[in-house]
C-alpha positions as CSV (number, residue, x, y, z in Angstrom):
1,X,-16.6,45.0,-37.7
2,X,-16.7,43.9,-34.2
3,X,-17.2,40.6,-33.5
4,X,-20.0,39.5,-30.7
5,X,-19.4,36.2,-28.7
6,X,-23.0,34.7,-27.8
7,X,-22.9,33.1,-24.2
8,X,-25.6,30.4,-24.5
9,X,-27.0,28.8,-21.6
10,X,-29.9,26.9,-20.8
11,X,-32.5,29.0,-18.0
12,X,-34.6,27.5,-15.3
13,X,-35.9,28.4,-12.0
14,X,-35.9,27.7,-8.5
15,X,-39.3,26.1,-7.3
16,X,-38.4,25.1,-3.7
17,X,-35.8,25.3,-1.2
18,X,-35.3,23.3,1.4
19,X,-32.2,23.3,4.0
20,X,-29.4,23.8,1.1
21,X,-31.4,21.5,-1.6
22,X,-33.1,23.2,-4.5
23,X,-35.9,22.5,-6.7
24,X,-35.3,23.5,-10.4
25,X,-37.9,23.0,-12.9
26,X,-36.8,24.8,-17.1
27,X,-33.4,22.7,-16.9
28,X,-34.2,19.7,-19.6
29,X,-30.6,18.9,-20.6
30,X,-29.4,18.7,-16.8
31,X,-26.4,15.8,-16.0
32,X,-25.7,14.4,-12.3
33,X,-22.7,17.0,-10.7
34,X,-23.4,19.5,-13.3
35,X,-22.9,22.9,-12.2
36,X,-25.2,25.7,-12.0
37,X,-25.4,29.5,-11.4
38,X,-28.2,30.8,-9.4
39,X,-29.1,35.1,-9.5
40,X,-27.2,35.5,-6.0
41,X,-23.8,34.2,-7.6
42,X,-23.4,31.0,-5.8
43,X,-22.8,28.2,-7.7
44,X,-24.5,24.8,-7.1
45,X,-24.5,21.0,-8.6
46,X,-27.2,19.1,-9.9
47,X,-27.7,16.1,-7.5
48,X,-30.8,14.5,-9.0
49,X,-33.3,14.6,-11.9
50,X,-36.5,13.2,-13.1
51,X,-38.8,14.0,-16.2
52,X,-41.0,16.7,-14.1
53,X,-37.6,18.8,-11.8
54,X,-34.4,18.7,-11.6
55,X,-32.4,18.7,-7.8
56,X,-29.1,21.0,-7.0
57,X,-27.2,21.5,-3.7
58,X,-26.3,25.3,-2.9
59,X,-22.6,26.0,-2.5
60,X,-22.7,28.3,-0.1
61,X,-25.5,30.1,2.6
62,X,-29.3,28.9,1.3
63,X,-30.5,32.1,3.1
64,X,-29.8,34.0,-0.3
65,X,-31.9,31.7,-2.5
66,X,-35.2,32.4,-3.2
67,X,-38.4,30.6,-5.0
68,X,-38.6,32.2,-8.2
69,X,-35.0,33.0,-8.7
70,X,-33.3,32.1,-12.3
71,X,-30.9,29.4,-12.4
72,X,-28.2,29.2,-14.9
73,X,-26.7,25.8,-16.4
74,X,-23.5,26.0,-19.4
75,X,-23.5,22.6,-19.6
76,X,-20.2,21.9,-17.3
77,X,-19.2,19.4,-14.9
78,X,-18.1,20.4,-11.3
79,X,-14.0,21.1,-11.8
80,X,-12.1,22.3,-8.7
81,X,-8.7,24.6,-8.8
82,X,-5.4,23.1,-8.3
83,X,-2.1,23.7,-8.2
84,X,1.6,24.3,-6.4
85,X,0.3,27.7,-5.0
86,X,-2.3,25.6,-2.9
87,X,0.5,24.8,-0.3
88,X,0.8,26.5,3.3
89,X,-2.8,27.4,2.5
90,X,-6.2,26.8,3.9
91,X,-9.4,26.5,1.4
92,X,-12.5,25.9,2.0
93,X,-14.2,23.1,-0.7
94,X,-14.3,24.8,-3.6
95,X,-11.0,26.1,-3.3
96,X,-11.6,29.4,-2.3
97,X,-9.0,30.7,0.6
98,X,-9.9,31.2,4.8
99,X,-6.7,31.9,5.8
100,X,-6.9,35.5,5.3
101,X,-4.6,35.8,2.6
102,X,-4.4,36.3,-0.5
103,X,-6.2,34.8,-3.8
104,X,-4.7,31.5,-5.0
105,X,-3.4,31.3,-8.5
106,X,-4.7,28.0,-9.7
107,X,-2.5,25.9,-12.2
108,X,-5.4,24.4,-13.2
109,X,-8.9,22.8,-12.7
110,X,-9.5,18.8,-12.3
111,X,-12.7,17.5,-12.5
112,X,-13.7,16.9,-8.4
113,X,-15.6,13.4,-9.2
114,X,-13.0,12.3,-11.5
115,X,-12.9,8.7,-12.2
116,X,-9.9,6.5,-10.7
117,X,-6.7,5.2,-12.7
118,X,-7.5,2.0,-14.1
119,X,-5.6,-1.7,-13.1
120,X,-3.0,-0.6,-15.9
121,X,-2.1,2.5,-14.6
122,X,-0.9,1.2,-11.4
123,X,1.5,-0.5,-10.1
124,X,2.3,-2.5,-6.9
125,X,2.5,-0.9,-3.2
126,X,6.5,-1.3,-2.2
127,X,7.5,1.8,-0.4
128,X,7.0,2.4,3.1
129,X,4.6,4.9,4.3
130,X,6.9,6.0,7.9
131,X,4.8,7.1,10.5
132,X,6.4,7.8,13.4
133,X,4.3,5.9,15.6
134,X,6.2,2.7,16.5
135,X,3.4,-0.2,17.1
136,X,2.3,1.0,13.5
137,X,5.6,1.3,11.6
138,X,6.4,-2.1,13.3
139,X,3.6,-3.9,13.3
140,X,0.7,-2.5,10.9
141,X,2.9,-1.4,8.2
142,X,1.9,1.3,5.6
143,X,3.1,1.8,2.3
144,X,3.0,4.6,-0.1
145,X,-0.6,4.0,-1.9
146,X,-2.2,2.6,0.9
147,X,-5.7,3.1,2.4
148,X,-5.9,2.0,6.0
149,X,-9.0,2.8,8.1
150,X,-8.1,4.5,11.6
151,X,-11.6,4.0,13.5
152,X,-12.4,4.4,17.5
153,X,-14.3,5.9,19.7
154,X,-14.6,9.6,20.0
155,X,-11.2,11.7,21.9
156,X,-9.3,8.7,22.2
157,X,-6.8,9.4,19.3
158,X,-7.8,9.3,15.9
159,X,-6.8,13.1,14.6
160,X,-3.6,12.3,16.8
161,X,-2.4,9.3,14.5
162,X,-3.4,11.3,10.9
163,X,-1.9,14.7,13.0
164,X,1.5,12.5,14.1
165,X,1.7,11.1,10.0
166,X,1.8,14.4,8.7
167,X,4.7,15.5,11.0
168,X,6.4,13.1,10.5
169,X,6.7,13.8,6.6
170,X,9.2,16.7,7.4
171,X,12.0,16.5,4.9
172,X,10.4,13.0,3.2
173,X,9.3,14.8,0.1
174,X,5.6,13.7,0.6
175,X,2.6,16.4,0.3
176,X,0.2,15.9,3.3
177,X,-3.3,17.3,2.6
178,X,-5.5,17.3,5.8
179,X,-9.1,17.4,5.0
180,X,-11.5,18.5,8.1
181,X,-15.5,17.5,7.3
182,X,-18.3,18.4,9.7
183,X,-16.4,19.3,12.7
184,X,-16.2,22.5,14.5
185,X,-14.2,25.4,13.8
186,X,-12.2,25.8,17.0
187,X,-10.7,22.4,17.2
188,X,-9.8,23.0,13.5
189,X,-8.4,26.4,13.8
190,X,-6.1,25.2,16.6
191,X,-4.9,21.8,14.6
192,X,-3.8,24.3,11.7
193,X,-2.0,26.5,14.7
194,X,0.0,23.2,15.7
195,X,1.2,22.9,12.2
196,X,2.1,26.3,12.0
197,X,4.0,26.4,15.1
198,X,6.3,23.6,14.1
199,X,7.1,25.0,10.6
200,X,5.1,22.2,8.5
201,X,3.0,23.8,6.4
202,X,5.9,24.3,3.4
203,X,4.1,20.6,2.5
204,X,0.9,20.5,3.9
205,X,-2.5,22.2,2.7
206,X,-5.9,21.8,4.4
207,X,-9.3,21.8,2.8
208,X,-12.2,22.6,5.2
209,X,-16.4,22.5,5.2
210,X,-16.8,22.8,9.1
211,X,-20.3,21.9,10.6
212,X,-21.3,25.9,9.3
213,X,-20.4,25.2,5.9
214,X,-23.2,24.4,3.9
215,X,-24.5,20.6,3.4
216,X,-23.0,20.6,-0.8
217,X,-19.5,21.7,0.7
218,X,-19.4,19.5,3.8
219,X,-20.5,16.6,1.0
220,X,-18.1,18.1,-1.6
221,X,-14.9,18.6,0.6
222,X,-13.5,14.9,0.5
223,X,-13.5,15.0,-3.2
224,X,-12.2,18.4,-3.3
225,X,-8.9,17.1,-1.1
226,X,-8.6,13.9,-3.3
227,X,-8.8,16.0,-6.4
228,X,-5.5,18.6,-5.5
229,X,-3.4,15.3,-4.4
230,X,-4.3,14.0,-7.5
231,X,-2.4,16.5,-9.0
232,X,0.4,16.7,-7.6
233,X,0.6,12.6,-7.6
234,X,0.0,12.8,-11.6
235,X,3.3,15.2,-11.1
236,X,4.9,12.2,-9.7
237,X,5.0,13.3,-5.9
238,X,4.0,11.4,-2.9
239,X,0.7,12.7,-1.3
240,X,-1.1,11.6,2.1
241,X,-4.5,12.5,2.5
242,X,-6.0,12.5,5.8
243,X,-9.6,12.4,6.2
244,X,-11.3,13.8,9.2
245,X,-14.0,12.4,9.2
246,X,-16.3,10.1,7.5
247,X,-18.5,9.4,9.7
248,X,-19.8,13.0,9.5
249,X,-19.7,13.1,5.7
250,X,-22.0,9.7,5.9
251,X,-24.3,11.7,8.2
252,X,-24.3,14.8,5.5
253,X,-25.1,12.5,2.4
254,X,-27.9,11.3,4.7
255,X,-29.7,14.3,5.5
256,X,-29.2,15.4,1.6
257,X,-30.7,12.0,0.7
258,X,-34.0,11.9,2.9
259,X,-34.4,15.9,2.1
260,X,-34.4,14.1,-1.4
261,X,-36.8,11.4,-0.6
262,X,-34.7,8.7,-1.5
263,X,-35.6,5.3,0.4
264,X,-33.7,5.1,3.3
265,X,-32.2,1.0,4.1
266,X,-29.8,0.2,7.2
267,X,-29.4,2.9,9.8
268,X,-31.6,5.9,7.4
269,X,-28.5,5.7,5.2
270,X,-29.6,5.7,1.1
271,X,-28.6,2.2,-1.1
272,X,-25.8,4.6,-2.7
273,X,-23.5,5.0,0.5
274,X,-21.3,2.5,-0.2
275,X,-21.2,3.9,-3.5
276,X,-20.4,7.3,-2.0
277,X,-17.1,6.2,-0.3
278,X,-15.6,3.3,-2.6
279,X,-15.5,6.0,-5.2
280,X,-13.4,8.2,-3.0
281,X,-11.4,5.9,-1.7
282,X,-10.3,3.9,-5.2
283,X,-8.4,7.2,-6.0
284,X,-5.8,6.3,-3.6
285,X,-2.6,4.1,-5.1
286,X,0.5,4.3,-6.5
287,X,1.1,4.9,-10.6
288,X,3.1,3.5,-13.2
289,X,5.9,5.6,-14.0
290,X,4.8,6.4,-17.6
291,X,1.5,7.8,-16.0
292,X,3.1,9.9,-13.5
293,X,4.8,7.6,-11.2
294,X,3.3,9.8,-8.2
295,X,1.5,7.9,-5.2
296,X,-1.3,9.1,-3.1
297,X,-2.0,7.4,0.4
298,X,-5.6,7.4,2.6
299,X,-5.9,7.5,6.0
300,X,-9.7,8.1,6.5
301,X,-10.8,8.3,10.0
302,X,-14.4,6.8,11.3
303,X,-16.1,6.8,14.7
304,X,-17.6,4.6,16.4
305,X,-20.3,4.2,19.2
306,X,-19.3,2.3,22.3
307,X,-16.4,1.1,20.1
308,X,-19.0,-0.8,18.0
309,X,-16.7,-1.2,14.9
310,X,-19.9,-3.1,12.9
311,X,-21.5,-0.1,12.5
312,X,-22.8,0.5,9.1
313,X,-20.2,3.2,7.5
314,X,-17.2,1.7,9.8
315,X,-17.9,-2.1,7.8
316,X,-18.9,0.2,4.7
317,X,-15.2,1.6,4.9
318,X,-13.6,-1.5,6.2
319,X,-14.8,-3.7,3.4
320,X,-13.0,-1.0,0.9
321,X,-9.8,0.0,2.7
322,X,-6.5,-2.4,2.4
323,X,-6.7,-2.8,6.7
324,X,-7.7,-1.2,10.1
325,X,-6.1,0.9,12.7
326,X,-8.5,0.1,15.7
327,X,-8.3,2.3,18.8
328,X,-9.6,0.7,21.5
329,X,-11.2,3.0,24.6
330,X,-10.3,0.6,27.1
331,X,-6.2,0.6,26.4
332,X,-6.9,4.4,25.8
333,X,-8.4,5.0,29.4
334,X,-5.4,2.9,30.8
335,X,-2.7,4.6,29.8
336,X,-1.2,2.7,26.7
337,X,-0.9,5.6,24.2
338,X,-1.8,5.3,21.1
339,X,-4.5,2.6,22.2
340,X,-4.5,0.5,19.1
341,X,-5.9,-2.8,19.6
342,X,-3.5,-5.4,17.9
343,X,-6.0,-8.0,17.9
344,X,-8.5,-6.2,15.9
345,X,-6.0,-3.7,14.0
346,X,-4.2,-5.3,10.5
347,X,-2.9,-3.9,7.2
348,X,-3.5,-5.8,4.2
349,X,-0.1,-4.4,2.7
350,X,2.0,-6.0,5.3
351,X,5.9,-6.2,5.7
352,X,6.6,-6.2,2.2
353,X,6.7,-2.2,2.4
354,X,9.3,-2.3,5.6
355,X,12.7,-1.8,5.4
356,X,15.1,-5.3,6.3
357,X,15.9,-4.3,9.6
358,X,12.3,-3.4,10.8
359,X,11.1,-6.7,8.9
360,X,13.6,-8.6,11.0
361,X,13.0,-6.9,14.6
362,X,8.6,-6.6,14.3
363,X,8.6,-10.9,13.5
364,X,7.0,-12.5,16.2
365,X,6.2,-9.2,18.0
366,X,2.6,-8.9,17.4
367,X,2.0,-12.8,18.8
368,X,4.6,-11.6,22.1
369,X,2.3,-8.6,22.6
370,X,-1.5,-10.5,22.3
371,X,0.1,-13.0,23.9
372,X,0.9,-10.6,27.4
373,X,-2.5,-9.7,27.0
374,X,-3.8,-12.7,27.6
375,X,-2.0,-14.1,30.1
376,X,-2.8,-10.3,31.8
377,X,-6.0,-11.3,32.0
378,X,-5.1,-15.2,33.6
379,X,-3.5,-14.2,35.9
380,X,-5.9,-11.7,37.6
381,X,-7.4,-14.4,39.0
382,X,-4.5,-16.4,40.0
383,X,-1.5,-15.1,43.2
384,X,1.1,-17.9,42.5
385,X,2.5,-17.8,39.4
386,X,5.1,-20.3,37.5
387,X,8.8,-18.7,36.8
388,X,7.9,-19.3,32.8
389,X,4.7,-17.4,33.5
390,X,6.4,-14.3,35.3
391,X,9.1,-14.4,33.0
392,X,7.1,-13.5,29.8
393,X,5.2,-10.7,31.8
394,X,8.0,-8.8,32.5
395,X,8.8,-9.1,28.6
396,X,5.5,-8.4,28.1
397,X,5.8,-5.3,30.4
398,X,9.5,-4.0,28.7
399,X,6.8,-4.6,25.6
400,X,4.1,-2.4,26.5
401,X,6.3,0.7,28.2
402,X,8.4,1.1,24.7
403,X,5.5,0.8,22.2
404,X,3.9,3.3,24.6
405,X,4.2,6.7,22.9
406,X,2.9,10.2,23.4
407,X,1.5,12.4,20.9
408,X,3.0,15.2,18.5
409,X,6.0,12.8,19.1
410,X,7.2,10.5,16.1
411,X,9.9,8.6,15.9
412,X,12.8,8.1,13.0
413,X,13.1,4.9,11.5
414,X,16.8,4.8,13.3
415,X,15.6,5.1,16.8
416,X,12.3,2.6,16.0
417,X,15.7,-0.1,14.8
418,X,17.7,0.8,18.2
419,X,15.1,0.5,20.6
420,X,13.8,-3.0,19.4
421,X,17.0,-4.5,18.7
422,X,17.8,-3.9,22.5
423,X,14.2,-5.3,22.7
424,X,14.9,-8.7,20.8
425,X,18.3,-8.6,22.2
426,X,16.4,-10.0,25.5
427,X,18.6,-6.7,27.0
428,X,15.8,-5.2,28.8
429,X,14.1,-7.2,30.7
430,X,16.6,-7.5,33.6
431,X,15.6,-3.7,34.1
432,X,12.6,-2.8,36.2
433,X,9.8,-0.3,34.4
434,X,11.3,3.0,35.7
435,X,14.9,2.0,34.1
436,X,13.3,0.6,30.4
437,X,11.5,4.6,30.5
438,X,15.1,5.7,30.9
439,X,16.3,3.6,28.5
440,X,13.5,5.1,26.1
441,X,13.7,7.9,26.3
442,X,17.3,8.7,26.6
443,X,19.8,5.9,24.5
444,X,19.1,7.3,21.1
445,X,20.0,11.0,22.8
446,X,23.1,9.1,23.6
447,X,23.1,7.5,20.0
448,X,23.2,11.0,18.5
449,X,25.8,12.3,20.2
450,X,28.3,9.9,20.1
451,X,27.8,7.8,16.9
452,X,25.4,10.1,13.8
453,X,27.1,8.5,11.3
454,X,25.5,4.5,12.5
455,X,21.7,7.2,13.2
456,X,22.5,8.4,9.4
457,X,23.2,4.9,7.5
458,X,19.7,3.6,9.6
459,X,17.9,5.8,8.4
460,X,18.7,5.6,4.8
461,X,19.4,2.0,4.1
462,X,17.3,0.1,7.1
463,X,19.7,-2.0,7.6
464,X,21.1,-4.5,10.3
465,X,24.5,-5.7,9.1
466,X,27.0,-7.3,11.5
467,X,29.2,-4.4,11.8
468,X,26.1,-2.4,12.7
469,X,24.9,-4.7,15.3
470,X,28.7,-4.8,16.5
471,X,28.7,-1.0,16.9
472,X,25.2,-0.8,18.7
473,X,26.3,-3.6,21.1
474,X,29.4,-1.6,21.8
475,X,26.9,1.7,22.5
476,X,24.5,-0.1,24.4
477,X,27.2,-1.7,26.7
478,X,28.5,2.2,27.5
479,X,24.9,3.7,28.1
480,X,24.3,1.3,30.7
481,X,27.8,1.2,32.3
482,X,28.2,5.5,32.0
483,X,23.9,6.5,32.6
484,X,22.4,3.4,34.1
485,X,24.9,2.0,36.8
486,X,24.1,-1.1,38.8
């Protein structure tokens, strides 16, 4: 006798549709982020309820959905596909592949609103999180868990600092997931091209609802990205999520909302906004060994309007994340690349994350560098200045031109030691600005060819003992007597 299997689900029926938002009326039993099946075979999520309708976001083009149409619930919350095969690939937020390629074999589904590991689960922030970028790795320090904010104006650097992270994680055993929300396809397409070009995407994977996805994947696509690092963090593995941007995700929840009804407060954003992010971003951290051991770091990007960083989802953010990376338009526009603004930039972490040698070279460099500022902006008004005065612009100066960096262009934690040692070594400031760029950009060539073994033992023990300092005297002594005479 064959055995029938019944496949009970609970019916109801589309009563209006409105720019990717459905009215449902028949669905008594509905939960928030429930998932439903409409007659068109898109999928959707329950968003809202009340005793006379129930609200769901489509997943995919609302020109398919029609009033009358039949729509489906089993009961289930909203689970996304995970899993190793993800990697090299691009998905769009519900996991589905636009590279072109092939069907991804999931290891298996996470819930994409799943709660975050509790206080017991976790355990303190102590590695370093290396960038590349030297006025961060020195002087806003990251470490593996982190969240830290990277808000600015727009085209003045923000992708570039998330873009510069991930390559930087060549060969560092950390997963980089770079999630794009809201923006347009061409600037995406040729991000993922850069990637490709350099060989990264072995450990990076990127999750996209451009501004032509619909609203529910623009809105579901953070959680989507947060959801694959979780797994491979629960594996044990070092993730970095990038998010790009939540600015635009604020502005998708708010068009979702007033489509809804909801009361709109500050700005025409719902009470729940906060809500939205600080459940997003409490995913990031770094677990206990017995739960995984893995870590997964943020680094959600913001814009801002006339670099106005009180804006209502830049505080929102701010208040949640453990520091700042402020990029400041002004710096940008003069040439000091990346234009991070030191006075308003900080990371809660601090230098407990950096390695001894970077701990002992960045102390008092933040102070130095505010400091030139200042006395920048003095002496524009003044012609005759003391020698103490012109002394500490001209360190100021050697300062500026070797945090000064371009982008696609990190730096290893060896040639970051190298270049400020010479730095606090008070060696460069006898040079004029055209000999420190030489200097620069040329001594840790010379480093590599004459001396890998000191490059090799920097880079994997961060240390400045006295026989090291002793050998990079010795170097520095011959770059400047064999490639910088007089």
């Amino acid at each position: 006798m064959q055995i029938q299997t019944l496949d009970i689900k609970e019916a109801g029926k589309v009563e209006e549709v409105r720019q990717g938002i459905i009215k449902i009326s028949g669905l008594p039993n509905c939960a928030y982020g429930e998932v439903i099946e409409l007659a068109n075979g898109y999928k959707g999520m329950i968003i809202e309820f009340n005793p006379a309708a129930a609200y769901g976001i489509v997943f995919g083009d609302e020109q398919g959905v029609r009033v009358g149409d039949p729509v489906y619930s089993k009961g289930e919350l909203l689970n996304v596909p995970v899993g190793e095969n993800f990697l090299g690939r691009v998905v769009d937020a519900l996991g589905r592949p636009l590279d072109g390629r092939e069907e991804i074999e999931p290891a298996g589904f996470n819930p994409a609103f799943r709660e975050a590991a509790g206080v017991m689960e976790r355990e303190p922030i102590n590695q370093a999180l290396h960038t590349g970028i030297k006025i961060i790795d020195l002087l806003i320090p990251l470490g593996k868990g982190q969240r830290e904010l990277v808000v600015g104006d727009r085209q003045i650097g923000k992708t570039s600092i998330g873009l510069d992270t991930i390559i930087n994680q060549k060969d560092k055993n950390v997963i980089c997931i770079y999630c794009w929300i809201g923006g347009n396809n061409a600037a995406f397409n040729k991000i993922i091209q850069q990637l490709k070009q350099k060989g990264l995407m072995d450990y990076v994977l990127a999750v996209s609802a451009s501004a032509g996805s619909s609203t529910a994947e623009q809105y579901l696509c953070p959680y989507t990205a947060a959801s694959l690092g979780e797994y491979f963090m629960y594996k044990g593995k070092d993730v970095l999520v990038v998010f790009d941007d939540l600015t635009k995700h604020g502005w998708v929840y708010r068009q979702m909302s007033l489509l809804l009804e909801r009361a709109p407060g500050r700005e025409a954003y719902p009470g729940d906004i906060f809500f939205l992010h600080s459940q997003l971003m409490e995913r990031a951290g770094r677990l206990k060994t017995k739960f995984g051991g893995g870590s997964m770091t943020f680094l959600p990007l913001a814009e801002t309007l006339q670099g106005d960083i009180t804006g209502y989802i830049c505080s929102n953010i701010v208040s949640m994340t453990d520091g700042q990376i402020y990029l400041n338009t002004n710096l940008f526009q003069e040439g000091f690349k990346p234009g991070i603004d030191l006075e308003l930039s900080v990371s809660r972490i601090g230098s407990k994350v950096q390695c001894p040698a970077i701990r002992e070279l960045s102390e008092g460099l933040r102070y130095e560098y505010v400091h030139f500022r200042s006395l920048l902006r003095l002496t524009r008004l003044r012609t005759k200045l003391s020698p103490e005065a012109t002394a500490q612009l001209q360190r100021g100066r050697t300062l500026y031109e070797i945090l000064t960096q371009e982008n696609n262009a990190p730096v290893s934690q060896a040639e970051e030691i190298t270049l400020f040692y010479a730095f606090k070594k008070r060696i460069l400031e006898a040079l004029d600005i055209n000999q420190v760029k030489a200097f620069k950009n040329n001594f840790f060539k010379h480093l590599e060819k004459y001396n890998q073994s000191l490059i090799d033992d920097l880079n994997k023990y961060g240390e400045l003992t006295e026989e090291i300092k002793l050998q990079l005297d010795k170097v520095i002594k011959e770059f400047f007597r064999t490639l910088l005479p007089g």
